[in-house]
Structures are given as structure tokens and as C-alpha cells.
N, C-alpha and C positions, 0 to 999 in steps of 0.2 A: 242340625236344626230341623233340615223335613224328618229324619226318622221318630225325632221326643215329637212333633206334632202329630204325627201320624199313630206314637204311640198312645198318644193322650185321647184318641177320637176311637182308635180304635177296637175299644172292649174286650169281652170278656168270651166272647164267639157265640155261636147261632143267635143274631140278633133279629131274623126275621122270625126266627123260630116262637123268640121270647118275645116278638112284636104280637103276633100272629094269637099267642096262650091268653097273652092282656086284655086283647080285642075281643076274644070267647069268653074271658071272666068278664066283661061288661057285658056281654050280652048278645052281640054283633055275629053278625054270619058272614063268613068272608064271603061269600057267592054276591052280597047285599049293600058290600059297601060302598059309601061316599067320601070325597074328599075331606070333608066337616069329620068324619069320625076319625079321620086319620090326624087330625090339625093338633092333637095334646103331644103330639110324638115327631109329627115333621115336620111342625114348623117350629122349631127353636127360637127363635129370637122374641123381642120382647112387642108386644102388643102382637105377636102370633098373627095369624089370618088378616085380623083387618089393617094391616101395618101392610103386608103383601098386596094388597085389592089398593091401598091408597096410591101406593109406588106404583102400580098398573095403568089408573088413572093416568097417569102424564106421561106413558111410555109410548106413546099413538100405537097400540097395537090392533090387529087385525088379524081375520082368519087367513090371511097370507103370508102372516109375519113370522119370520126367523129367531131365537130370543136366545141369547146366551147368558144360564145362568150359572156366574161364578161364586165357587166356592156352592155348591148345590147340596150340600148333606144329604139328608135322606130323601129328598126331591118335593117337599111338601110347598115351596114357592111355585118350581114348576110345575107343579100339576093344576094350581090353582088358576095359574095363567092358562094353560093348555084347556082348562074345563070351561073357564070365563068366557075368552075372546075366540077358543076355538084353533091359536095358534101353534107352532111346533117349538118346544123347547130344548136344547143343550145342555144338557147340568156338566158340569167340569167340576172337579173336587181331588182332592190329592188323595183324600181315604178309601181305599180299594174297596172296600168292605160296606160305604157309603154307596156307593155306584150300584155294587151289586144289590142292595137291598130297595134301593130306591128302585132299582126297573122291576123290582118283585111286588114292589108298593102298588107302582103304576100298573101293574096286571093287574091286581087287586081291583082298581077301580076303574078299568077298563080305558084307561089313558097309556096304553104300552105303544100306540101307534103316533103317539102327539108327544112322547119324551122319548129322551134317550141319554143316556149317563156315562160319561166317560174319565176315565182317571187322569188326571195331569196336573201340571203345575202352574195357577196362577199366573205367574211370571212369565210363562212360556208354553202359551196355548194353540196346541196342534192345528190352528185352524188358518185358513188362507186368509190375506188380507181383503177388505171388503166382504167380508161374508152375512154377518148380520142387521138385523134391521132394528134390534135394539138389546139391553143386556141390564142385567141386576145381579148386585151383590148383598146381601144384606148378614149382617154381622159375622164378617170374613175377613177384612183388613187384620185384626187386633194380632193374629200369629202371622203377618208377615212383613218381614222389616223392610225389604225392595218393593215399597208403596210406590214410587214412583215406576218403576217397571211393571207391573201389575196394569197399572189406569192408563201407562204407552204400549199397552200389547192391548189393553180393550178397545184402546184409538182405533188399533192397526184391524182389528178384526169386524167393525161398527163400519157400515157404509157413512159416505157422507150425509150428515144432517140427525144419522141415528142418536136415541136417545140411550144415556148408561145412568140408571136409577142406583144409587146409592146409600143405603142403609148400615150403620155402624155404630160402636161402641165408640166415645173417643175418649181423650186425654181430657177431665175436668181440671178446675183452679183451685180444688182442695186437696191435693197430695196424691199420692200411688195411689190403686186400687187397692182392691184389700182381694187376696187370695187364701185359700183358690177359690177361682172362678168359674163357670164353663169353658172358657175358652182356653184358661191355665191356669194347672193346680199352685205353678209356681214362677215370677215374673221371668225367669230365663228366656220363654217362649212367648211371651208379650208386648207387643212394640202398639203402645195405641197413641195416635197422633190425633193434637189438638185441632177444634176447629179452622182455626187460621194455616196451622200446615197443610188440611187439607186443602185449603181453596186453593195454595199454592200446587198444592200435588196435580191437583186435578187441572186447573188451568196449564199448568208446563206439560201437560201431558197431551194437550190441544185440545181441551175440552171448554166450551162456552159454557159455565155455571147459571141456568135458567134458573133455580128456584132452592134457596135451603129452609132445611125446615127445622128447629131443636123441639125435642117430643122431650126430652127428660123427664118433667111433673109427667106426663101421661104415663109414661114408661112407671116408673114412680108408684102412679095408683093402679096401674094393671097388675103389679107384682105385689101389693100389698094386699090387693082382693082377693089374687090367686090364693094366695098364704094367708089369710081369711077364712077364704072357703073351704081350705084342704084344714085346715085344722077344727070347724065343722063338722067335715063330713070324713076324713080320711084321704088319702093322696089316690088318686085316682086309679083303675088300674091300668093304665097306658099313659107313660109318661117319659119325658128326658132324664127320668132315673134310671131306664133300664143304659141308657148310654154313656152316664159320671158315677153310679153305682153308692154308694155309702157317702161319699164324701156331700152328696150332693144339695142333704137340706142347706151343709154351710155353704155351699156355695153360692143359692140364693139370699139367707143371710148376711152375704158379704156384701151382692151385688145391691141387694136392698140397701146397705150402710151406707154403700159407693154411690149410689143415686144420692143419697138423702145429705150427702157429704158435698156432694160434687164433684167429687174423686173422677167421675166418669158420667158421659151424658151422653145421650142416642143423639144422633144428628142423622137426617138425608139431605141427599145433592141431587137436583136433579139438572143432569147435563146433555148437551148437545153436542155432535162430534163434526 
């Protein structure tokens, strides 16, 4: 199962390279850039940037704070945090190739000293217990099935009282998703649990549920705008195409059906440890 997820994220090779060519066809100077020019490519998930600054909001961060971000792709949540409140962030991510592109990101925009990216597994994260002072995940559950092991290793690495922001795809009340997705071309590698599992997950995991939140309609109209304006104006040239490759308009087509179906809804948790 980790090698088809790890096949699926992992491309087609020199992805910083093809990052790097994107960012010069628009215009950008690497010596120049901000974390905003990089948000069409590292931050993946749905309402992008301001979906990351909202889960921020309620994570009580500070330029002292520790941040562990699970499931970190190409590091565009952490930097946002590291840029904002000034903190130091973890990315953990199972995709080797994710890791290494993300610290080549963070030199980019001179965040190499406030991230740091290391490869692992979810379920089993190299880090001692009590170590952070809070952590996020945002659309990272959906490829993995030991949900419960996952949110009992963020317990164990979250000081007491720390908060773990939650952001995900989950299981809706209109049928399967429709594939492929971003996250899987094909349901093998797809395990998305419903609202109500999650509360359980997360509560047996010894997490206090402070606050949930379902964004779906918004999710909903941020994907419909996107796919609006790129058929306007052209698909941008730095985007999470260079990452799903050809398959990828269906893919938003799908997830746009999955929203509009109910197949599938964005939910965050925001929890205390």
C-alpha cells in the first residue's frame, strides 16, 4: 500500500526543475520570490492559502512555537505558517521527493531556516513524545487506512494542551467518490472516513474536539471559479498539473461532481491534546 501511494505522488522526475521553468514562464525571478507566488503549486488542497491562515487562526501559534506538519507535500502550509507567526515547522510526508523539493521551495523564499522536511510515515513519526506545541494535517487522512494510529502518534508527539488542526476530504452521504482523484487514480488506495468516524477517531485518540467546521459549498465555489477562470484565460503556468500530469483536468471534474453530489465534503477539526 505505502509503495502505490508513494507511486501515485511521485511523478515523473526533476520536479523542482519543472517547478522552477513555470515560475519564469510567468514572469517571476527566483531571487524575488514570495510565498503567494508559490500557493498555485504548494498548496494543494481546496480553498488553497486561505484554508491554511484559517486553521492558523486557532492553532495559538507564536514565534516560539514548534509546528508539526503532517502529511506536508511540497511544504506550502508550512511556509505559510513559518512566514505568518514567525514559527518553526516540521513537514513529515512519506513522498521522498516531496521533502526534497519542499526545502528547495523554502530556500526559494528564504524560509530554509524556519522549515525543515523529513520523510516518514504518518503512523509512525520519528519524533519524541511531548515535542510540539501544535500540528496540522490538511488533506492527508484519504490514503491512509490506520486513521486511528495516525491522530494516537500526533497525541503522543503534541505537548499537553497542544492544538492538532485538521483539514480533510471525507466520506459524503451520496455514494463513492468518483475517480480518479488527486489523491487516487483508483479507490484501492483510498480510505475516506465520514464525519462521525472522524469525531470517534479523534476523540479515542485523546483529543478534546474544540471546534468542527464543514466548508463543502465553499470548497464547491472555490473549484468552480478556479475552472471558470482557467478556461478564460488558460491553466496557469505553475500548477498541481505538473504533479497528476494528463489525467488531471478529470480529476478536478470528478472532485467537482463529488462535491456537488455529496460523495465527498471538506470538514476541519479543531482539537486539543
Amino acid at each position: 500500500m505505502v509503495e502505490k501511494v508513494t507511486a501515485h505522488y511521485g511523478g515523473s522526475g526533476n520536479l523542482a526543475g519543472k517547478i522552477a521553468e513555470g515560475l519564469r514562464a510567468a514572469g517571476k525571478d527566483l531571487a524575488q520570490l514570495g510565498t503567494v507566488d508559490l500557493s498555485g503549486i504548494d498548496e494543494f488542497h481546496f480553498r488553497g492559502r486561505a484554508a491554511t491562515l484559517q486553521l492558523a487562526e486557532r492553532m495559538k501559534l507564536n514565534e516560539n512555537a514548534r509546528v508539526l506538519d503532517i502529511g506536508s507535500g511540497l511544504g506550502g502550509p508550512a511556509r505559510t505558517l513559518a512566514e505568518e507567526y514567525g514559527c518553526h515547522v516540521t513537514g513529515l510526508d512519506l513522498t521522498a521527493v516531496f521533502c526534497e523539493v519542499a526545502g528547495i521551495m523554502s530556500n526559494w523564499v528564504n524560509l530554509g531556516e524556519r522549515t525543515e522536511f523529513r520523510q516518514g510515515d504518518a503512523t509512525d513519526p520519528p519524533f519524541a513524545d511531548d515535542h510540539f506545541d501544535a500540528a496540522m494535517t490538511l488533506h492527508v487522512a484519504m490514503n491512509i487506512a490506520a486513521k486511528d494510529r495516525m491522530y494516537e502518534q500526533a497525541r503522543r508527539v503534541l505537548k499537553p494542551g497542544g492544538i492538532l488542526a485538521v483539514y480533510d476530504i471525507l466520506q459524503g452521504e451520496g455514494g463513492e467518490a468518483f475517480y480518479p482523484a488527486p489523491w487516487a487514480r483508483e479507490p484501492s488506495i483510498s480510505h475516506l472516513a465520514t464525519p462521525g468516524e472522524m469525531e470517534k477517531l479523534l476523540a479515542g485518540a485523546g483529543f478534546r474536539i474544540l471546534e468542527t467546521s464543514d466548508s463543502t459549498d465553499e470548497s464547491l465555489a472555490w473549484i468552480e471559479a478556479r475552472t471558470a477562470a482557467m478556461s478564460r484565460s488558460g491553466p496557469a503556468p505553475v500548477t498541481v498539473q505538473v504533479l497528476f500530469g494528463n489525467d488531471f483536468p478529470e480529476m478536478i471534474r470528478n472532485q467537482t461532481r463529488s462535491l456537488k453530489e455529496r460523495r465527498m465534503r471538506t470538514v476541519s477539526f479543531i482539537c486539543e491534546a
